[in-house]
C-alpha positions as CSV (number, residue, x, y, z in Angstrom):
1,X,-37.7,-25.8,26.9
2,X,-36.9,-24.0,23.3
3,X,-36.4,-26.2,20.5
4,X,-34.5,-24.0,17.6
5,X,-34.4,-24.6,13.8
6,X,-31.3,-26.3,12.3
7,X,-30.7,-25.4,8.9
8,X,-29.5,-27.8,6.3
9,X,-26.2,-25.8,6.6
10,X,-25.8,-25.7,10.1
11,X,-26.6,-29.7,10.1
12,X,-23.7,-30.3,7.7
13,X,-21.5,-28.3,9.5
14,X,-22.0,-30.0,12.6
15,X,-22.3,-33.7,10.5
16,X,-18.8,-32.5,9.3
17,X,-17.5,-31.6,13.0
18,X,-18.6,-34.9,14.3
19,X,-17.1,-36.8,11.4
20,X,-13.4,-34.7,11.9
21,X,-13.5,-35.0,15.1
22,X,-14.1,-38.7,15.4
23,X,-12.5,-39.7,12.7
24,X,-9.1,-37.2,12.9
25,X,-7.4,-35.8,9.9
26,X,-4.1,-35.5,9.1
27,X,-2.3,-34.0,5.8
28,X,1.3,-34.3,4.7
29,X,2.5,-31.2,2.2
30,X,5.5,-31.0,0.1
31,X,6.9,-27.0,0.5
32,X,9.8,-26.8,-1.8
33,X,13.3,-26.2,-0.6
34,X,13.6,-23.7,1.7
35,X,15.7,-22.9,4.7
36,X,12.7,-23.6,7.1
37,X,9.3,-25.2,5.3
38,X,6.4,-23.0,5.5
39,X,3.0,-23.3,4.0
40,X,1.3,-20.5,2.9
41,X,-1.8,-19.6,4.4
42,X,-3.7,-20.4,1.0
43,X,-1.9,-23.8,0.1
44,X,-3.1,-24.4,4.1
45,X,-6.6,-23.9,3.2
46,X,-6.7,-25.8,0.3
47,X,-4.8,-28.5,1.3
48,X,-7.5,-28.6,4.7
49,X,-10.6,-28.2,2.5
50,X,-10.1,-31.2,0.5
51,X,-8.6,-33.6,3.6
52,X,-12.0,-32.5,5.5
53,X,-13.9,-33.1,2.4
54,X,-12.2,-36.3,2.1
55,X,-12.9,-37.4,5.6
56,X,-16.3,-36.5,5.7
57,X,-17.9,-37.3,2.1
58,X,-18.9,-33.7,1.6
59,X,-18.1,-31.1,-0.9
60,X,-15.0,-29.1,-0.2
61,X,-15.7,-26.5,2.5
62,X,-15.1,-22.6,2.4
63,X,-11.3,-22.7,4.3
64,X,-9.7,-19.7,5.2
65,X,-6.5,-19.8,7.0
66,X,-5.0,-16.2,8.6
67,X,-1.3,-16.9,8.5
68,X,1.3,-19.3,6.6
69,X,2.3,-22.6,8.7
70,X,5.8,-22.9,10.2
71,X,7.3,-26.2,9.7
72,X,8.3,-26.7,13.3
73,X,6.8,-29.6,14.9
74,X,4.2,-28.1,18.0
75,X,3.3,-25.1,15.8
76,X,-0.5,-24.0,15.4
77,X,-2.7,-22.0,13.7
78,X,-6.7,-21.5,13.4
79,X,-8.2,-21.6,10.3
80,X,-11.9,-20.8,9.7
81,X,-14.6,-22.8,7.7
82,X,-17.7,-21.0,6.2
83,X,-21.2,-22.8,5.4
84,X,-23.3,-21.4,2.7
85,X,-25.3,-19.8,5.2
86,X,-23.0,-17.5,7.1
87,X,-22.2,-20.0,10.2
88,X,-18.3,-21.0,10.9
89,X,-16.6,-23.3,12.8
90,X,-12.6,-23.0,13.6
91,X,-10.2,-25.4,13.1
92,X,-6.8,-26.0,14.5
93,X,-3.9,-27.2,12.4
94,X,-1.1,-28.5,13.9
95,X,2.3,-29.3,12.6
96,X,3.1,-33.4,13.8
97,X,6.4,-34.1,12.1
98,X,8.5,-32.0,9.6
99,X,11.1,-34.2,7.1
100,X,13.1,-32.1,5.1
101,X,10.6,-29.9,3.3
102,X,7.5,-32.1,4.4
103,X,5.5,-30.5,6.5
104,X,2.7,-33.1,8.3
105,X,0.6,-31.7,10.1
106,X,-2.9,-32.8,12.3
107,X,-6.4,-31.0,11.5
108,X,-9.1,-30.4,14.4
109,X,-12.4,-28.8,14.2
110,X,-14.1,-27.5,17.2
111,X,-17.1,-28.8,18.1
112,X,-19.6,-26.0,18.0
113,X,-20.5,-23.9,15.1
114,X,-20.9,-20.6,15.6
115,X,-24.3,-18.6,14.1
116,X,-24.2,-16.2,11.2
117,X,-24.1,-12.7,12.3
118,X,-26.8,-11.0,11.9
C-alpha cells in the first residue's frame, strides 16, 4: 500500500470540496435589463469565488469560468478553480430559477482534485 503526500493546498482544496459539497451553494445575480439575462463569464467567477469562500471560511479561490451563463433555468457550465500549487477542481454552475433579470443559479464542486501538471 502507497501512502502519498498531501500538500497544504491540495488539503484545502479537498477541505473546500467537502464543505461545497455538503453544505451546497447557491447565488442569486442581478444582470441588468436585457432581452434574455446572461452572466458574463467573469461576473460568474467572481460571483462563485466569493459564495465558495463564503461557504467554506476560506480565502476567495482562483475561479475561472469559460463561457457567460444563459439565464434559462436547466442551463450549465463548468468553471475551474486553481490552488496555489497548480491542482484544480471543476465546478458546475447551474441556473435554478430566472426572475426578470435575476439569474439564481446552484454551485457544485466535484469531488476530486486533479494534480498539477507536471
Amino acid at each position: 500500500m502507497t501512502t502519498g503526500r498531501v500538500t497544504a493546498a491540495a488539503w484545502s482544496l479537498s477541505a473546500m470540496a467537502v464543505g461545497v459539497l455538503l453544505v451546497g451553494c447557491s447565488a442569486s445575480v442581478s444582470v441588468g435589463k436585457k432581452t434574455e439575462p446572461k452572466l458574463s463569464a467573469d461576473k460568474l467567477a467572481t460571483t462563485v469565488s466569493e459564495k465558495l469562500a463564503a461557504q467554506t471560511g476560506q480565502p476567495k479561490p482562483n475561479i475561472t469560468c469559460p463561457e457567460d451563463l444563459a439565464g434559462k433555468v436547466g442551463t450549465t457550465t463548468r468553471c475551474k478553480l486553481t490552488a496555489a500549487d497548480g491542482s484544480t477542481l471543476g465546478v458546475t454552475v447551474t441556473v435554478s430559477s430566472v426572475k426578470g433579470d435575476q439569474i439564481n443559479f446552484g454551485i457544485k464542486a466535484d469531488d476530486k482534485v486533479s494534480p498539477a501538471a507536471g
